[in-house]
C-alpha positions in Angstrom: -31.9 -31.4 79.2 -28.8 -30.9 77.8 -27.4 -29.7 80.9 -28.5 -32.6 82.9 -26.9 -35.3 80.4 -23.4 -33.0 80.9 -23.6 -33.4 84.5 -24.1 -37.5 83.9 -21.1 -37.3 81.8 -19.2 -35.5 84.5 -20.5 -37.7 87.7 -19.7 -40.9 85.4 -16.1 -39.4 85.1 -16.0 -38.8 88.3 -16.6 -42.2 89.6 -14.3 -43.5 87.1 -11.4 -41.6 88.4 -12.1 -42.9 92.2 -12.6 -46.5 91.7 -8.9 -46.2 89.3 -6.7 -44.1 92.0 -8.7 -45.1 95.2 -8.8 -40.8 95.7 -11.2 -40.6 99.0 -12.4 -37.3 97.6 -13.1 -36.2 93.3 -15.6 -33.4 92.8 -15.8 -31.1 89.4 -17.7 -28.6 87.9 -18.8 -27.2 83.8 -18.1 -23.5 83.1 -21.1 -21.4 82.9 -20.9 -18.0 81.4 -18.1 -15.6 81.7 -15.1 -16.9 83.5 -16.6 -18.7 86.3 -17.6 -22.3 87.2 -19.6 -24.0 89.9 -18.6 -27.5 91.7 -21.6 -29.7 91.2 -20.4 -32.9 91.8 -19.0 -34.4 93.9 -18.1 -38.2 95.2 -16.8 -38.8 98.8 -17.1 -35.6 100.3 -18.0 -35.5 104.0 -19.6 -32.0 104.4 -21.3 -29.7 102.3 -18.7 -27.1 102.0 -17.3 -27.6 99.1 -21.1 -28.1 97.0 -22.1 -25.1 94.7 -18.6 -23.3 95.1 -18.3 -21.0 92.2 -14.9 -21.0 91.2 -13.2 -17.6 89.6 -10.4 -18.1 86.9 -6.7 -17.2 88.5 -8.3 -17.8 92.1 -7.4 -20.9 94.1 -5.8 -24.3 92.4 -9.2 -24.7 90.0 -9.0 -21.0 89.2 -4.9 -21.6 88.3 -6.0 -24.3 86.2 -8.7 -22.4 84.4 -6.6 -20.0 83.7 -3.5 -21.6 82.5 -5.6 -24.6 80.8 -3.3 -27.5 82.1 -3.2 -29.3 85.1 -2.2 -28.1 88.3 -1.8 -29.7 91.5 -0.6 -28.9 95.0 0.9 -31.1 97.9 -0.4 -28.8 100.8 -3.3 -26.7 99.9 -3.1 -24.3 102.9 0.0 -23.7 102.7 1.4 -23.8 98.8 2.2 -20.5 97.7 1.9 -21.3 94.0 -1.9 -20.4 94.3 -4.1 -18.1 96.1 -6.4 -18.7 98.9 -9.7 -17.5 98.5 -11.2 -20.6 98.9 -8.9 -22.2 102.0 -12.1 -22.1 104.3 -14.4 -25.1 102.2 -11.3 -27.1 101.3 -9.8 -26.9 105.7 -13.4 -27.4 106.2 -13.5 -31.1 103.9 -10.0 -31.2 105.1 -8.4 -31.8 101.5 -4.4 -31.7 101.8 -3.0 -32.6 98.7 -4.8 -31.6 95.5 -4.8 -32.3 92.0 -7.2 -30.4 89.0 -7.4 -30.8 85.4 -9.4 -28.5 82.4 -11.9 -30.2 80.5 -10.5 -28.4 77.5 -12.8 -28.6 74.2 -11.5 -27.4 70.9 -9.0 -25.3 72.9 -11.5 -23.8 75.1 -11.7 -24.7 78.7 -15.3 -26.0 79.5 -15.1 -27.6 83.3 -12.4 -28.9 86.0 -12.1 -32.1 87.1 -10.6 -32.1 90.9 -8.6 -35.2 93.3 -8.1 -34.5 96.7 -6.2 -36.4 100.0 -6.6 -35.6 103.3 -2.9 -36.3 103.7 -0.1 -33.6 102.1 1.9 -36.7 99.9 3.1 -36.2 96.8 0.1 -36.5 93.8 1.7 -39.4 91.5 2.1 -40.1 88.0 -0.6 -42.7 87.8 -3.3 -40.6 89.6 -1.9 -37.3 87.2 -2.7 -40.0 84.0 -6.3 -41.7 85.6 -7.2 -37.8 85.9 -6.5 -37.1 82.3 -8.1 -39.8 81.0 -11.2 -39.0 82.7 -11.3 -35.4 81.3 -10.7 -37.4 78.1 -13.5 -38.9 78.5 -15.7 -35.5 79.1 -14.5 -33.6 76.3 -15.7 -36.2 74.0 -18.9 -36.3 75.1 -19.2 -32.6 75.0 -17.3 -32.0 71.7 -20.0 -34.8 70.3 -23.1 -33.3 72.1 -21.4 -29.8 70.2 -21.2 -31.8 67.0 -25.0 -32.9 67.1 -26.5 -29.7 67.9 -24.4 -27.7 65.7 -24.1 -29.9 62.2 -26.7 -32.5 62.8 -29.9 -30.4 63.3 -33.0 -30.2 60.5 -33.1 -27.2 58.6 -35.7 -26.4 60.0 -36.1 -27.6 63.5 -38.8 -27.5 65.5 -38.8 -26.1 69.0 -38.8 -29.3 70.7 -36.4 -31.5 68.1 -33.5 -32.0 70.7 -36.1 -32.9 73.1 -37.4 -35.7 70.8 -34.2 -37.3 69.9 -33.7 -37.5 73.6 -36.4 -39.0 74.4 -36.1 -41.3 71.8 -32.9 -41.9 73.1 -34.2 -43.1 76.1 -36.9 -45.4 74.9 -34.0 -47.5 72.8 -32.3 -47.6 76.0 -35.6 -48.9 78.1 -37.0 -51.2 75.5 -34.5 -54.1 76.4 -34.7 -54.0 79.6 -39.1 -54.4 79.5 -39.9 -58.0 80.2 -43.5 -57.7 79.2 -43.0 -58.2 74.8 -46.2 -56.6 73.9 -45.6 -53.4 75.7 -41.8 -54.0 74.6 -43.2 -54.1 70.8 -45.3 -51.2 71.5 -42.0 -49.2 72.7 -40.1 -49.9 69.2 -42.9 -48.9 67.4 -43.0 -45.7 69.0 -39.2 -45.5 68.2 -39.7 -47.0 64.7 -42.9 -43.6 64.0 -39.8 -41.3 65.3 -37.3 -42.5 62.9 -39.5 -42.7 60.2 -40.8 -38.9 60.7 -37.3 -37.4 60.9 -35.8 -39.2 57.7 -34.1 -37.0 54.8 -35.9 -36.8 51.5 -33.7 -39.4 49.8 -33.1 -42.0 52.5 -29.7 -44.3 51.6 -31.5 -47.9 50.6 -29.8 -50.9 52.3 -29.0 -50.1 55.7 -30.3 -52.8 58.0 -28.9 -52.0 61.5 -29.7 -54.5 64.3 -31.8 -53.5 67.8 -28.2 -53.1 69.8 -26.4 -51.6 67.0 -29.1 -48.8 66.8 -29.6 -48.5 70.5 -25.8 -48.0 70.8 -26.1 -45.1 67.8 -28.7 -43.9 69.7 -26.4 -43.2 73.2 -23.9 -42.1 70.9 -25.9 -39.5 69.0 -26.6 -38.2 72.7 -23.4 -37.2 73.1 -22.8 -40.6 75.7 -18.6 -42.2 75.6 -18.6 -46.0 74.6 -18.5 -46.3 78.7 -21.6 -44.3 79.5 -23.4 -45.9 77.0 -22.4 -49.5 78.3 -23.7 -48.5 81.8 -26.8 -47.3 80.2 -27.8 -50.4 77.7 -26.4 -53.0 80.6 -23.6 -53.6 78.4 -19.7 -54.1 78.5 -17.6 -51.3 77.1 -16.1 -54.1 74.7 -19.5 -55.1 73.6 -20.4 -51.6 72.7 -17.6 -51.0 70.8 -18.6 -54.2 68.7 -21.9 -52.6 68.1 -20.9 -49.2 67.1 -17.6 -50.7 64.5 -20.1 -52.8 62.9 -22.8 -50.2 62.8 -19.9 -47.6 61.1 -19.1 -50.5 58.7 -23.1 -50.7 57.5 -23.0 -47.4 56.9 -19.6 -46.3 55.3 -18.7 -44.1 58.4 -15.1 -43.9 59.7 -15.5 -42.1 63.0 -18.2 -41.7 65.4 -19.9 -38.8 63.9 -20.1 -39.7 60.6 -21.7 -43.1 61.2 -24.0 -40.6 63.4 -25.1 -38.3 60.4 -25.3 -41.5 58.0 -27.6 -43.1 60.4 -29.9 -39.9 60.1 -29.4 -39.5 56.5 -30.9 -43.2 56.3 -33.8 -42.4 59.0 -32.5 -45.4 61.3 -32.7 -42.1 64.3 -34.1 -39.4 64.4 
Protein backbone atom coordinates (compact mmCIF):
# COMPACT_ATOMS: atom_id res chain seq x y z
CA UNK A 1 0.00 0.00 0.00
CA UNK A 2 2.59 2.16 0.82
CA UNK A 3 4.25 1.72 -2.28
CA UNK A 4 1.24 2.51 -4.33
CA UNK A 5 0.45 5.99 -2.50
CA UNK A 6 4.50 6.85 -3.39
CA UNK A 7 3.92 6.25 -6.96
CA UNK A 8 0.56 8.74 -6.68
CA UNK A 9 2.87 11.11 -5.10
CA UNK A 10 5.31 10.81 -7.88
CA UNK A 11 2.71 10.65 -11.09
CA UNK A 12 1.00 13.84 -9.29
CA UNK A 13 4.52 15.50 -9.44
CA UNK A 14 4.84 14.51 -12.54
CA UNK A 15 1.92 16.05 -14.05
CA UNK A 16 2.58 19.10 -12.15
CA UNK A 17 5.90 19.63 -13.75
CA UNK A 18 4.28 19.26 -17.48
CA UNK A 19 1.32 21.39 -17.24
CA UNK A 20 4.18 24.31 -15.54
CA UNK A 21 7.04 23.92 -18.41
CA UNK A 22 4.81 22.54 -21.24
CA UNK A 23 7.89 19.48 -21.27
CA UNK A 24 6.30 16.97 -24.06
CA UNK A 25 7.98 14.18 -22.14
CA UNK A 26 8.49 13.79 -17.68
CA UNK A 27 8.92 10.25 -16.52
CA UNK A 28 10.69 9.26 -12.90
CA UNK A 29 11.27 6.48 -10.82
CA UNK A 30 11.72 5.62 -6.44
CA UNK A 31 15.02 3.80 -5.52
CA UNK A 32 14.49 0.31 -4.56
CA UNK A 33 17.21 -1.58 -2.75
CA UNK A 34 20.84 -1.19 -3.30
CA UNK A 35 21.82 1.50 -5.78
CA UNK A 36 19.35 1.00 -8.46
CA UNK A 37 16.01 2.57 -9.49
CA UNK A 38 13.32 1.69 -11.97
CA UNK A 39 11.25 4.42 -14.30
CA UNK A 40 7.65 3.77 -13.41
CA UNK A 41 6.10 6.68 -14.57
CA UNK A 42 5.83 8.29 -16.99
CA UNK A 43 3.61 11.19 -18.87
CA UNK A 44 3.80 11.81 -22.67
CA UNK A 45 5.91 9.20 -23.76
CA UNK A 46 5.19 7.64 -27.19
CA UNK A 47 6.66 4.09 -26.90
CA UNK A 48 7.39 1.81 -24.31
CA UNK A 49 11.01 1.98 -24.23
CA UNK A 50 11.77 3.92 -21.71
CA UNK A 51 8.84 1.94 -19.03
CA UNK A 52 10.53 -0.28 -16.29
CA UNK A 53 14.17 0.88 -17.10
CA UNK A 54 16.26 0.13 -14.16
CA UNK A 55 18.65 2.80 -13.72
CA UNK A 56 22.29 2.04 -12.18
CA UNK A 57 23.95 4.99 -10.06
CA UNK A 58 27.07 6.69 -12.19
CA UNK A 59 25.33 5.20 -15.53
CA UNK A 60 23.58 7.54 -17.92
CA UNK A 61 22.25 11.30 -16.91
CA UNK A 62 19.79 9.62 -13.97
CA UNK A 63 22.68 7.43 -12.92
CA UNK A 64 25.05 10.90 -12.79
CA UNK A 65 22.36 12.37 -10.78
CA UNK A 66 22.08 9.54 -8.37
CA UNK A 67 25.33 9.57 -7.78
CA UNK A 68 26.27 13.10 -7.33
CA UNK A 69 22.76 13.94 -5.67
CA UNK A 70 22.09 17.28 -7.64
CA UNK A 71 20.70 17.93 -10.77
CA UNK A 72 22.09 17.24 -13.97
CA UNK A 73 20.96 17.93 -17.31
CA UNK A 74 22.25 17.59 -20.84
CA UNK A 75 21.47 19.50 -24.21
CA UNK A 76 22.16 16.48 -26.59
CA UNK A 77 21.77 13.13 -24.94
CA UNK A 78 23.54 11.03 -27.68
CA UNK A 79 26.10 12.91 -28.02
CA UNK A 80 27.15 14.73 -24.46
CA UNK A 81 30.22 13.38 -23.12
CA UNK A 82 29.59 14.46 -19.53
CA UNK A 83 27.66 11.12 -19.05
CA UNK A 84 27.74 7.56 -20.22
CA UNK A 85 25.66 5.81 -22.60
CA UNK A 86 24.38 2.68 -21.46
CA UNK A 87 20.99 3.65 -21.97
CA UNK A 88 21.26 5.67 -25.58
CA UNK A 89 18.99 2.89 -27.19
CA UNK A 90 15.41 3.63 -25.04
CA UNK A 91 16.02 7.37 -24.94
CA UNK A 92 16.98 7.43 -29.42
CA UNK A 93 14.16 5.05 -29.38
CA UNK A 94 11.49 7.99 -27.50
CA UNK A 95 13.69 10.29 -29.29
CA UNK A 96 14.56 12.58 -26.09
CA UNK A 97 17.31 15.36 -27.12
CA UNK A 98 17.67 17.55 -24.39
CA UNK A 99 17.37 16.22 -20.91
CA UNK A 100 16.98 17.41 -17.50
CA UNK A 101 17.01 15.06 -13.94
CA UNK A 102 16.70 15.86 -10.41
CA UNK A 103 17.18 13.53 -6.93
CA UNK A 104 14.37 13.26 -4.83
CA UNK A 105 16.72 13.69 -1.90
CA UNK A 106 15.21 12.80 1.75
CA UNK A 107 17.17 13.63 4.82
CA UNK A 108 20.30 13.60 2.60
CA UNK A 109 19.63 10.36 1.12
CA UNK A 110 18.61 10.13 -2.53
CA UNK A 111 15.14 8.23 -2.76
CA UNK A 112 13.97 8.62 -6.67
CA UNK A 113 14.70 10.96 -9.94
CA UNK A 114 12.47 13.00 -11.43
CA UNK A 115 13.26 13.35 -15.43
CA UNK A 116 12.24 16.36 -18.41
CA UNK A 117 12.98 15.61 -21.77
CA UNK A 118 12.73 17.58 -25.52
CA UNK A 119 12.81 16.04 -28.56
CA UNK A 120 14.81 19.12 -29.71
CA UNK A 121 18.75 19.58 -28.38
CA UNK A 122 17.96 23.50 -26.92
CA UNK A 123 19.26 24.71 -24.02
CA UNK A 124 17.17 23.43 -20.59
CA UNK A 125 16.20 26.87 -18.93
CA UNK A 126 16.12 28.34 -15.69
CA UNK A 127 12.47 28.19 -15.29
CA UNK A 128 12.11 24.51 -16.31
CA UNK A 129 15.52 23.80 -13.82
CA UNK A 130 13.15 25.70 -10.87
CA UNK A 131 9.39 23.91 -11.98
CA UNK A 132 11.67 20.66 -11.72
CA UNK A 133 12.82 21.34 -8.22
CA UNK A 134 9.87 22.28 -6.95
CA UNK A 135 8.25 19.19 -7.97
CA UNK A 136 10.94 17.00 -6.26
CA UNK A 137 9.96 19.40 -3.35
CA UNK A 138 6.94 18.33 -3.38
CA UNK A 139 7.99 14.35 -3.32
CA UNK A 140 10.33 14.51 -0.59
CA UNK A 141 7.71 15.88 1.61
CA UNK A 142 5.38 13.36 1.11
CA UNK A 143 7.95 10.77 1.66
CA UNK A 144 9.82 12.39 4.59
CA UNK A 145 5.93 12.61 6.22
CA UNK A 146 4.89 9.00 5.16
CA UNK A 147 8.76 8.27 7.08
CA UNK A 148 7.58 10.43 9.96
CA UNK A 149 4.16 8.40 10.44
CA UNK A 150 5.45 5.09 10.19
CA UNK A 151 8.48 5.65 12.18
CA UNK A 152 7.21 8.06 15.33
CA UNK A 153 3.47 7.78 14.97
CA UNK A 154 2.84 3.96 15.27
CA UNK A 155 1.04 2.18 18.56
CA UNK A 156 3.27 0.51 20.77
CA UNK A 157 2.08 -2.19 19.92
CA UNK A 158 0.67 -2.35 16.53
CA UNK A 159 -1.10 -4.82 15.01
CA UNK A 160 -0.24 -6.43 11.77
CA UNK A 161 -2.73 -4.61 9.72
CA UNK A 162 -2.59 -0.88 11.67
CA UNK A 163 -1.09 0.98 8.55
CA UNK A 164 -3.63 -0.70 6.57
CA UNK A 165 -6.40 0.65 8.74
CA UNK A 166 -5.44 4.14 8.85
CA UNK A 167 -5.40 3.98 5.11
CA UNK A 168 -8.38 2.84 4.71
CA UNK A 169 -9.74 5.16 6.95
CA UNK A 170 -8.12 7.58 5.05
CA UNK A 171 -10.05 6.82 2.18
CA UNK A 172 -13.46 6.63 3.67
CA UNK A 173 -12.89 10.56 4.92
CA UNK A 174 -12.05 11.23 1.56
CA UNK A 175 -15.27 9.27 -0.03
CA UNK A 176 -17.82 10.33 2.47
CA UNK A 177 -18.29 13.93 0.86
CA UNK A 178 -18.51 13.07 -2.19
CA UNK A 179 -21.80 10.20 -1.38
CA UNK A 180 -24.97 11.89 -2.32
CA UNK A 181 -27.12 9.29 -0.58
CA UNK A 182 -26.98 10.93 3.54
CA UNK A 183 -27.97 7.67 5.14
CA UNK A 184 -25.20 5.65 3.65
CA UNK A 185 -23.14 8.98 3.99
CA UNK A 186 -23.93 8.86 7.90
CA UNK A 187 -23.24 5.20 7.88
CA UNK A 188 -19.60 6.05 6.36
CA UNK A 189 -18.64 8.54 9.32
CA UNK A 190 -19.75 6.20 11.74
CA UNK A 191 -17.49 3.71 10.48
CA UNK A 192 -14.71 6.46 10.65
CA UNK A 193 -16.02 7.78 13.96
CA UNK A 194 -15.66 3.33 15.55
CA UNK A 195 -11.94 3.87 14.00
CA UNK A 196 -10.98 6.91 15.77
CA UNK A 197 -12.52 5.91 18.75
CA UNK A 198 -10.62 2.40 18.88
CA UNK A 199 -7.17 3.94 18.28
CA UNK A 200 -7.33 6.78 20.90
CA UNK A 201 -4.43 7.12 23.66
CA UNK A 202 -5.33 6.37 27.24
CA UNK A 203 -5.67 10.03 28.25
CA UNK A 204 -7.34 11.61 25.25
CA UNK A 205 -6.64 15.77 25.26
CA UNK A 206 -10.50 17.14 26.19
CA UNK A 207 -11.61 19.98 23.94
CA UNK A 208 -10.63 19.36 20.56
CA UNK A 209 -13.68 19.77 18.26
CA UNK A 210 -12.31 19.55 14.63
CA UNK A 211 -14.76 20.07 11.81
CA UNK A 212 -15.64 17.15 8.84
CA UNK A 213 -12.96 19.06 6.24
CA UNK A 214 -10.57 19.88 8.84
CA UNK A 215 -10.29 16.15 9.87
CA UNK A 216 -10.62 14.89 6.28
CA UNK A 217 -7.66 17.18 5.44
CA UNK A 218 -5.60 15.60 8.70
CA UNK A 219 -6.51 12.58 7.44
CA UNK A 220 -4.69 13.01 3.67
CA UNK A 221 -2.06 14.58 5.56
CA UNK A 222 -1.44 11.79 8.03
CA UNK A 223 -1.09 9.65 4.71
CA UNK A 224 1.78 11.16 3.83
CA UNK A 225 -0.44 13.31 0.78
CA UNK A 226 1.20 17.44 -0.03
CA UNK A 227 -1.49 20.20 0.60
CA UNK A 228 -1.89 19.67 -3.51
CA UNK A 229 -2.55 15.91 -3.52
CA UNK A 230 -4.83 16.24 -0.89
CA UNK A 231 -6.81 19.08 -2.73
CA UNK A 232 -7.12 16.81 -5.81
CA UNK A 233 -8.24 14.10 -3.59
CA UNK A 234 -11.12 15.97 -1.25
CA UNK A 235 -12.20 18.14 -4.57
CA UNK A 236 -10.62 20.96 -2.99
CA UNK A 237 -8.40 24.03 -3.88
CA UNK A 238 -4.85 23.95 -2.57
CA UNK A 239 -5.80 27.39 -0.81
CA UNK A 240 -8.78 25.90 0.74
CA UNK A 241 -6.76 23.04 2.19
CA UNK A 242 -4.35 25.10 3.58
CA UNK A 243 -7.31 26.91 5.52
CA UNK A 244 -8.32 23.65 6.86
CA UNK A 245 -5.04 22.26 7.99
CA UNK A 246 -3.81 26.16 9.80
CA UNK A 247 -7.00 26.07 11.57
CA UNK A 248 -6.87 22.38 12.48
CA UNK A 249 -2.98 23.09 13.87
CA UNK A 250 -4.41 26.07 15.75
CA UNK A 251 -7.20 23.63 17.66
CA UNK A 252 -4.68 21.53 18.52
CA UNK A 253 -1.52 23.57 19.58
CA UNK A 254 0.59 22.15 16.67
CA UNK A 255 3.10 24.30 14.77
CA UNK A 256 4.03 22.19 11.79
CA UNK A 257 2.32 19.45 9.91
CA UNK A 258 3.41 16.58 12.00
CA UNK A 259 2.76 17.83 15.18
CA UNK A 260 -0.80 18.80 14.55
CA UNK A 261 -0.69 14.97 13.07
CA UNK A 262 0.46 13.29 16.43
CA UNK A 263 -1.98 15.75 18.45
CA UNK A 264 -4.82 14.68 16.36
CA UNK A 265 -3.93 10.98 17.44
CA UNK A 266 -3.20 11.82 20.93
CA UNK A 267 -6.88 13.31 21.02
CA UNK A 268 -8.40 10.11 18.91
CA UNK A 269 -9.83 12.59 16.17
CA UNK A 270 -7.68 9.57 13.61
CA UNK A 271 -6.68 6.78 14.07
Amino acid sequence: MSEMVEAVELRTALLRLRRATGLPVVFGGLLQEGRTMRIGELSGAVTPALSGLTISAGSGLGGKCLALSRPCAVTDYPSSRHITHEYDAPVSAEGLRAVIAVPVVVRRKVRGVLYGALRESLPIGERVFDAAMAAARDVEQALAVRDEVRQLLAPPAPGPSWEEVRQAYGELRELAPKVLDPELRARLLAVCGRLETASASPAPVPGVALTPRETDVLAAVASGATNATAAERLGLRPETVKGYLRSAMRKLGAHTRLEAVVAARRAGVLP
